[in-house]
ZAMARGU-4260 file (C-alpha; in steps of 0.2 Angstrom, whole numbers, plus 5000, padded with zeros to 4 digits):
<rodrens>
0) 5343/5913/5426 | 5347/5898/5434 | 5340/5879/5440 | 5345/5875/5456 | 5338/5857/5460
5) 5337/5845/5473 | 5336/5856/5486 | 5329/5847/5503 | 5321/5853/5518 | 5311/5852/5533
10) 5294/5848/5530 | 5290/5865/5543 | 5305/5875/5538 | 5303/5894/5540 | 5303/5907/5525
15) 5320/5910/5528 | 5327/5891/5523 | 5325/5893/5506 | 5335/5909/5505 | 5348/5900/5517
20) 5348/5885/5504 | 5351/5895/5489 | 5364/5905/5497 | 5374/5888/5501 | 5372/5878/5489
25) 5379/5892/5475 | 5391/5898/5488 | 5385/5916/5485 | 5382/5931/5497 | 5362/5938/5500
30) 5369/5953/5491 | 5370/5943/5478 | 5355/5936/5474 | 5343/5945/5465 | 5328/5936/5466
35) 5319/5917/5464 | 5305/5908/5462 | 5299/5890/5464 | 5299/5880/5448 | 5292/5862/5457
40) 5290/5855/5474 | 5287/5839/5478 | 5288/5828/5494 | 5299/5813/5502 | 5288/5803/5512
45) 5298/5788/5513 | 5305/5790/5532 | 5290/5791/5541 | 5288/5807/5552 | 5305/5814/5543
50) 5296/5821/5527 | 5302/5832/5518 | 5299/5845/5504 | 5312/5844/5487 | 5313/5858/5476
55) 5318/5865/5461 | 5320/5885/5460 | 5325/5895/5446 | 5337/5912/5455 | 5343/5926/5448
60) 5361/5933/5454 | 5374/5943/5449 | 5386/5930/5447 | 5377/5921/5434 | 5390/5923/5421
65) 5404/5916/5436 | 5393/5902/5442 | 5390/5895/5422 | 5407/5894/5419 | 5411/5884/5434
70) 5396/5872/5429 | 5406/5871/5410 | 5423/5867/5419 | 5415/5853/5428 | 5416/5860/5444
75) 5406/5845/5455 | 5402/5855/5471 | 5389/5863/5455 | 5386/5847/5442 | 5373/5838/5454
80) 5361/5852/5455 | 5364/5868/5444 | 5360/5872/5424 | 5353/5883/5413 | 5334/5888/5419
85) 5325/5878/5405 | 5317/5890/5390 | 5296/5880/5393 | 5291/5895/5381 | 5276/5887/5369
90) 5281/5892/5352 | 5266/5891/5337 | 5273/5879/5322 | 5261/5889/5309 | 5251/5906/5306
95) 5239/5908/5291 | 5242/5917/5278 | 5234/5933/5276 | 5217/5934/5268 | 5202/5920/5270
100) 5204/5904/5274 | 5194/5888/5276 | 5189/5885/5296 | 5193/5867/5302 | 5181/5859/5316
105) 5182/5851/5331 | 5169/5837/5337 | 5171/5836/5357 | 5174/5850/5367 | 5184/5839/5382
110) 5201/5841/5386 | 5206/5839/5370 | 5193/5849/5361 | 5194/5862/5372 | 5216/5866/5366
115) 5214/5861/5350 | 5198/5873/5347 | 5209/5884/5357 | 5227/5883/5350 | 5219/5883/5331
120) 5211/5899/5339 | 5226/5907/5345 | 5235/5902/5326 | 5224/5912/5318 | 5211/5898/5311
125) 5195/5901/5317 | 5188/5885/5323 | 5171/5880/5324 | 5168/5865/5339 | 5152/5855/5337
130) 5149/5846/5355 | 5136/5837/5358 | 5131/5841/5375 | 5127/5858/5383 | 5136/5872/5390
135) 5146/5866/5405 | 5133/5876/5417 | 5118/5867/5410 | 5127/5850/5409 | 5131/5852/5430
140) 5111/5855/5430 | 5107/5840/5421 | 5123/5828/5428 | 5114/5833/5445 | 5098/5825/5439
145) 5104/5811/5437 | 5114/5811/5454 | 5098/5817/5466 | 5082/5810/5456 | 5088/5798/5444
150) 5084/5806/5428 | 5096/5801/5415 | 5100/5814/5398 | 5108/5803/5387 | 5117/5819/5377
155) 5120/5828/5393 | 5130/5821/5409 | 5148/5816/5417 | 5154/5810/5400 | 5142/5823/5385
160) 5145/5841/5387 | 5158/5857/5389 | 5175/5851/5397 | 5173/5834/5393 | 5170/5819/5408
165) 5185/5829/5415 | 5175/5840/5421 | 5167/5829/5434 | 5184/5822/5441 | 5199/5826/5453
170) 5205/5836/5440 | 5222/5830/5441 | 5234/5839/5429 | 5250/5826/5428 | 5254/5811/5418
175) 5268/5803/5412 | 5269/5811/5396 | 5287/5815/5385 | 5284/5833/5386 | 5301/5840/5376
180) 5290/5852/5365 | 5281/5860/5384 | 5266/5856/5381 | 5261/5850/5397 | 5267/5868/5402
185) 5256/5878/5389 | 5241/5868/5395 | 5246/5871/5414 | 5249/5890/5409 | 5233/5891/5400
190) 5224/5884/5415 | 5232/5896/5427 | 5225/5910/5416 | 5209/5904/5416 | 5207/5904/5435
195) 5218/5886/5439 | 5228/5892/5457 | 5245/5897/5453 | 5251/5882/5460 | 5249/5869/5448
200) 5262/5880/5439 | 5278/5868/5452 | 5267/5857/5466 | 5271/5838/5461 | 5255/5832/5457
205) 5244/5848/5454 | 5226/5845/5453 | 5211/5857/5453 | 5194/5849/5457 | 5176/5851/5451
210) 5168/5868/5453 | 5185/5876/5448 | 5185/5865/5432 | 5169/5873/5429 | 5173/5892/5428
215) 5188/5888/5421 | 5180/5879/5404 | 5170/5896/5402 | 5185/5908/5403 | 5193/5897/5389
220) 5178/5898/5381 | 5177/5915/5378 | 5196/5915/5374 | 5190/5904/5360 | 5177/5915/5352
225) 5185/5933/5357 | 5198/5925/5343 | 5187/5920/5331 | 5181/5903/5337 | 5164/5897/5337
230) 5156/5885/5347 | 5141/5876/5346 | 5134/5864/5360 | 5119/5852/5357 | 5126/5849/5337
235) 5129/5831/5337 | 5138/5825/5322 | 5129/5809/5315 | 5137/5806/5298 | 5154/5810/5290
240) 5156/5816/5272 | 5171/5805/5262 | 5173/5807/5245 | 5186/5797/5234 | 5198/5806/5222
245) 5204/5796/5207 | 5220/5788/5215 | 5209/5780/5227 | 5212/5790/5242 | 5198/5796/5252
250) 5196/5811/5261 | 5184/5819/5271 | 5174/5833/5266 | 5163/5838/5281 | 5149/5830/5295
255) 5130/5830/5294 | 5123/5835/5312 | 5108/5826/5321 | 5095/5841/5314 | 5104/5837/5297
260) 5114/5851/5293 | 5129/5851/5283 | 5144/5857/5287 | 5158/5858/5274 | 5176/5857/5280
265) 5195/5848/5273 | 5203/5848/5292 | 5192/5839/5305 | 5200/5836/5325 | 5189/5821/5329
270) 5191/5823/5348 | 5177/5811/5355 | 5180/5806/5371 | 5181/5788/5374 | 5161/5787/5377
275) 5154/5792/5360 | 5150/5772/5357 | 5137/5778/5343 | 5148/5790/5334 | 5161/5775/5334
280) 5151/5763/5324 | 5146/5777/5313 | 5164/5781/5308 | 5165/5760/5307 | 5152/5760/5295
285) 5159/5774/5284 | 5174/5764/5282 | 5186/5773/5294 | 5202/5763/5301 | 5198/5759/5318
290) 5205/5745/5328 | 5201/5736/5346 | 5212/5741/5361 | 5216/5735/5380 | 5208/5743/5392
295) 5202/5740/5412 | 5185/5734/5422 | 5182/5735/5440 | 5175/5740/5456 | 5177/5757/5465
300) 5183/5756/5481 | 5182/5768/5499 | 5191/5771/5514 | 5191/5782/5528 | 5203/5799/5519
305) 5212/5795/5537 | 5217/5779/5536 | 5226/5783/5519 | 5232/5798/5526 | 5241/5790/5541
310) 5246/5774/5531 | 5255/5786/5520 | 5261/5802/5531 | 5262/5793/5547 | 5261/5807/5563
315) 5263/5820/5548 | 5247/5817/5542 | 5234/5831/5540 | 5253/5844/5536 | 5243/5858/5524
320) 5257/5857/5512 | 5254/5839/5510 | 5236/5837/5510 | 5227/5823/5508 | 5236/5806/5505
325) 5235/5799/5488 | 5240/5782/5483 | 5245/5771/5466 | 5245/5752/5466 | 5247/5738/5456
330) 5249/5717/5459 | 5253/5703/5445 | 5241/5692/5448 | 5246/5669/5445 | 5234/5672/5432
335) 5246/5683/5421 | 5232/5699/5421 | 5238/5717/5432 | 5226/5723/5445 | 5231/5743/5449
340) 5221/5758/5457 | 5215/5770/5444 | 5209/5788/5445 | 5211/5790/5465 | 5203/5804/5471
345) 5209/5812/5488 | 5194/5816/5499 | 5181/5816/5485 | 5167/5804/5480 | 5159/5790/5470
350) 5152/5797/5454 | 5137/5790/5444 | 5144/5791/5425 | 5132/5783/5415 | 5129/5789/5398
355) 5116/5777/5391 | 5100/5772/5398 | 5099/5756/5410 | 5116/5755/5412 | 5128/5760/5429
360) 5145/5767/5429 | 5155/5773/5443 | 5168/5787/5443 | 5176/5797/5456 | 5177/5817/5458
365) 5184/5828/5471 | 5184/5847/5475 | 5200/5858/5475 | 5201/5856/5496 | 5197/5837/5497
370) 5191/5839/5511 | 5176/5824/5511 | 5175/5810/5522 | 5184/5797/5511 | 5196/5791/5499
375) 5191/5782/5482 | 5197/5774/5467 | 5195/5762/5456 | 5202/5744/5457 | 5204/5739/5442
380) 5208/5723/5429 | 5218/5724/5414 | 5208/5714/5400 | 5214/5713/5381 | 5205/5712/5364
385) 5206/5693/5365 | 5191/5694/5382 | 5181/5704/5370 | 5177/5688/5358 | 5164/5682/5372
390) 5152/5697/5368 | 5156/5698/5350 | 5162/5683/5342 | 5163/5693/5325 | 5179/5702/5329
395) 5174/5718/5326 | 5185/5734/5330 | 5169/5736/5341 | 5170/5723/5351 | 5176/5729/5367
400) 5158/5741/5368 | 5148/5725/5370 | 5158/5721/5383 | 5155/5737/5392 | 5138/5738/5391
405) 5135/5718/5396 | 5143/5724/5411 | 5135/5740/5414 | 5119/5732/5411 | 5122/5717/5425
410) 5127/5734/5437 | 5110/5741/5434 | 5101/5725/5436 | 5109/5720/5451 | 5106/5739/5459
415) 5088/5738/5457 | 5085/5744/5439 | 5085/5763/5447 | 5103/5767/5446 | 5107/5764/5462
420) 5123/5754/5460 | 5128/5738/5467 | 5139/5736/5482 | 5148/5726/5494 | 5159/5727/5513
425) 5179/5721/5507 | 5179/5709/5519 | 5160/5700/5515 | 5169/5700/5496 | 5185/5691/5500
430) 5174/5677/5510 | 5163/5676/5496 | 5147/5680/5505 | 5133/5696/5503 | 5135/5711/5513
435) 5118/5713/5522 | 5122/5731/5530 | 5137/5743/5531 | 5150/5747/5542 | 5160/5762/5546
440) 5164/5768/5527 | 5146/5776/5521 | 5147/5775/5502 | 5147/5792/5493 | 5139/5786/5477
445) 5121/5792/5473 | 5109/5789/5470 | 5112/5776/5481 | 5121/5758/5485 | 5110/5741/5485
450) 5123/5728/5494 | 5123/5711/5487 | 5136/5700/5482 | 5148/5707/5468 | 5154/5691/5461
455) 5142/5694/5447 | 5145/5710/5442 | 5163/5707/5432 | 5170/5692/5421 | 5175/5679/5434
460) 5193/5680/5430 | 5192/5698/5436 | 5184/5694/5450 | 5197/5682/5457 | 5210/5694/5451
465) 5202/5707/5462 | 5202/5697/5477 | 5220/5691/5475 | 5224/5709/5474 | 5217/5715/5488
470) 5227/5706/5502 | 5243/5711/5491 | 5237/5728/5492 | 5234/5728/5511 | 5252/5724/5513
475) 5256/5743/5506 | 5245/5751/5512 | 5238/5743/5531 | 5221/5742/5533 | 5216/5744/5515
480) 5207/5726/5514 | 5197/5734/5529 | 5180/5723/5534 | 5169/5739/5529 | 5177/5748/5515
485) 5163/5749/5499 | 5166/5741/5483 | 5154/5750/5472 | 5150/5743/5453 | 5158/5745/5441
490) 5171/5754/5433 | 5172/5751/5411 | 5174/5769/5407 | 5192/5769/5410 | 5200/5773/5394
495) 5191/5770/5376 | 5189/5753/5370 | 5194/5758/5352 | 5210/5767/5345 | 5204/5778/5328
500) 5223/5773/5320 | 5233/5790/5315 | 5248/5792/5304 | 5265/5799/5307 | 5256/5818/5302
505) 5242/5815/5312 | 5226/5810/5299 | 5220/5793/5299 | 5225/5780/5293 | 5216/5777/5277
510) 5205/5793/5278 | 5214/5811/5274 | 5206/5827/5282 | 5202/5816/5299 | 5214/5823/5314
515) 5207/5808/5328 | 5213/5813/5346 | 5211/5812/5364 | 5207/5798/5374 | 5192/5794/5361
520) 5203/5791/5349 | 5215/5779/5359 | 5229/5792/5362 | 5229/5798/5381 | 5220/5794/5396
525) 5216/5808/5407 | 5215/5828/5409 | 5232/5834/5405 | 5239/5819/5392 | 5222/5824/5383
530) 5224/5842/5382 | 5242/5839/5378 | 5235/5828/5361 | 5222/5841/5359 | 5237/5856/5356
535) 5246/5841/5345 | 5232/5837/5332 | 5230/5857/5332 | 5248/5858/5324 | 5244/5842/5313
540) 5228/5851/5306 | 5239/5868/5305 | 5254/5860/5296 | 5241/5853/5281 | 5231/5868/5280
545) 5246/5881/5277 | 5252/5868/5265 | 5236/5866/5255 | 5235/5885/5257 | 5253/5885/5247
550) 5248/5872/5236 | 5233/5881/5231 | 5241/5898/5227 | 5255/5887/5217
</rodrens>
């Protein structure tokens, strides 16, 4: 099989182009070709009106062997756009050896959770996942409580429960990931399997949206335990056994759970999520190598999906194959720090994403269509371990947390102490005055929004950064410093605020048997990138059990 690449056409081109395309561009006859399919297809939107579609096709045809050999004479009409069709085949890097073997476990059941648990399953090893939360039909229930009545459960919302804060996103499945070993394509495939639309398998910039997420979770799920997996929700891990051996090396030995069961196991995929603040300072506490990281604060912001859709498409917009208009930004601010958009959703909503009580924190979600009234994303402030010092002066790994919640505390204050959140009009921020009342754009968070002033509700450096950013940003994309889009606050959840250090084989640093991963542990940011490092720590625990497996039949 062959990849034919850069193929262009035609935003409306018939059913016939492609065929006409493959023909032309491999200078073969219809007789010839024996068959193709679609392996990506994205969009040119730069010529407004013009767009186009690009695509990359994998074709059968009987002159295979003929059309190869030209490609290794060097034959230009063939160098710019054929090769070999790519082997992305997943391949498992261990199997167990027959007979019993010690089960490893999984804290988390996210992204990352959710392929570790799964590819230790598929390998034979029989994992058992511990996540805090409930099932991900229960979880809905209770994230909806929160949503409509105001009733937050601390182990069960957007970030606590089955399929991770993902759940409760865009579900956007792209990143910008190496992925030489196709594990972005194992995730993807698994997906598909699981209910995903076929799609996601060559669109650009696939994504999948809420309530598919859902079923999705369950079918993996019972993959998991039809292979010998077990899963428990509601087990939260509140301590970690460590034991020393006589070198000095420490190792972990098992967890004890909130109902203070013990649970003995050597291999541990400590896949948290990056809101699991208390289980943090528990691993802090029992000496675990942890360290501070960057991350990002902000506002969420709305638009009119139209607006976007017409900055970006022009009089293409509304095109079903292009759907609705996304959009990534970023301005370097005089003051040194980066203002971007994070997490844009397409026609979706402002999510409330606390996890602790008297705190607000916004997020944004969309369905598989995208089909609702506006755009959102969050606006967002690069800040560094050194801002931290402010709201922990002791320089702790830890640091950053106090810094979330300061802010999330201020959000709730400032929305009336009821989880409303705070807002404010774009154009009432920029000249520094309260919004009394809205405009066109009707915020999607609820609860609900309180307008007020915002120049409160983030550090005053990222305040100013924020407003210098916008009018840089409306220069992009015209009218997205509109009078009446929303600012809603705030956005701290972005990534985690601490990175559990691993070594070259995966453990931490200084504690042997402990497999940190996923956006908790510092290393990804986002559905796919997390699953991806979910499948990698599943080959780190792998590795070290069939070795200590040799070991002890030596």
């Amino acid at each position: 099989m062959l990849r034919l690449n850069n193929l262009k056409l035609p935003l409306d081109h018939d059913d016939s182009a492609l065929q006409g395309a493959i023909l032309a561009g491999l200078g073969i006859t219809a007789e010839e070709l024996t068959g193709y399919t679609i392996a990506r297809r994205s969009y040119d939107a730069r010529k407004r009106g013009a767009i186009s579609l690009i695509y990359a096709l994998d074709v059968d045809t009987t002159r295979e062997a003929d059309l190869l050999q030209r490609l290794q004479a060097g034959d230009p009409a063939l160098g710019r756009t054929l090769a070999p069709t790519p082997d992305t085949t997943y391949r498992f890097v261990a199997r167990p050896a027959p007979g019993p073997a010690p089960r490893p476990l999984v804290i988390g059941m996210g992204p990352c959770g959710l392929f570790a648990g799964l590819i230790l399953a598929q390998m034979g090893l029989r994992p058992i996942i511990l996540e805090r939360g409930k099932n991900v039909r229960e979880r809905t229930v209770d994230t909806f409580g929160l949503w409509r009545r105001k009733i937050l459960n601390p182990e069960s919302n957007v970030q606590f429960g089955e399929g991770g804060a993902g759940t409760f996103s865009d579900g956007k499945l792209y990143s910008q990931i190496s992925d030489k070993r196709h594990y972005g394509r194992k995730v993807l495939t698994e997906f598909v399997k699981a209910g995903a639309p076929g799609e996601i398998l060559y669109v650009s910039k696939p994504h999948i949206g809420t309530f598919r997420l859902v079923s999705m979770v369950e079918n993996m799920r019972a993959d998991i335990e039809a292979l010998g997996g077990e899963i428990r929700f509601s087990h939260r891990v509140d301590d970690v056994l460590v034991e020393m051996d006589s070198s000095g090396t420490r190792h972990l030995r098992g967890v004890i759970l909130a109902n203070g069961e013990e649970i003995r196991a050597d291999h541990v995929v400590m896949a948290l999520g990056h809101s699991a603040r208390d289980t943090f300072f528990m691993l802090h506490e029992r000496g675990v190598f942890l360290e501070a990281k960057p991350f990002s604060v902000g506002f969420r912001i709305e638009h009119p999906q139209s607006l976007i859709d017409r900055a970006r498409f022009g009089p293409q917009a509304g095109h079903p194959l292009l759907g609705a208009a996304d959009y990534k930004l970023v301005h370097h601010c005089r003051s040194g720090r980066s203002v971007y958009s994070f997490c844009m959703c397409p026609g979706g909503t402002v999510v409330a994403a606390a996890s602790e009580a008297g705190r607000v924190v916004t997020n944004g979600m969309s369905q598989y269509s995208r089909n609702e009234r506006n755009a959102n994303a969050a606006i967002v402030v690069g800040i560094t371990p050194e801002d931290y010092a402010e709201f922990d002066p002791s320089g702790s790994p830890l640091a950053g947390i106090a810094l979330q919640r300061h802010w999330e505390e201020q959000a709730f204050r400032l929305g009336g102490e009821s989880y409303d959140a705070p807002g404010q009009l774009v154009g009432d921020f920029l000249r520094k005055r309260a919004s009394t009342g809205f405009g066109t754009v009707q915020p999607s968070y609820t609860p609900g929004v309180i307008l007020g002033d915002l120049s409160t509700a983030l550090p005053r450096y990222a305040i100013d950064a924020i407003r210098e950013a916008l009018p840089a940003f409306d220069k992009q994309i015209k009218g997205f410093a509109m009078e009446d889009a929303i600012l809603t606050g705030v956005e701290t959840r972005t990534s985690s605020p601490v990175r559990m250090t691993r070594g070259v084989d995966g453990q931490s640093l200084n504690t042997r048997g402990l497999f940190p991963a996923g956006e908790g542990a510092g290393y990804a940011g986002g559905i796919l990138s997390a699953a991806v490092d979910g499948i990698r720590a599943a080959e780190a625990v792998a590795m070290e059990m069939v070795a200590a497996g040799q070991a002890r039949a030596m």
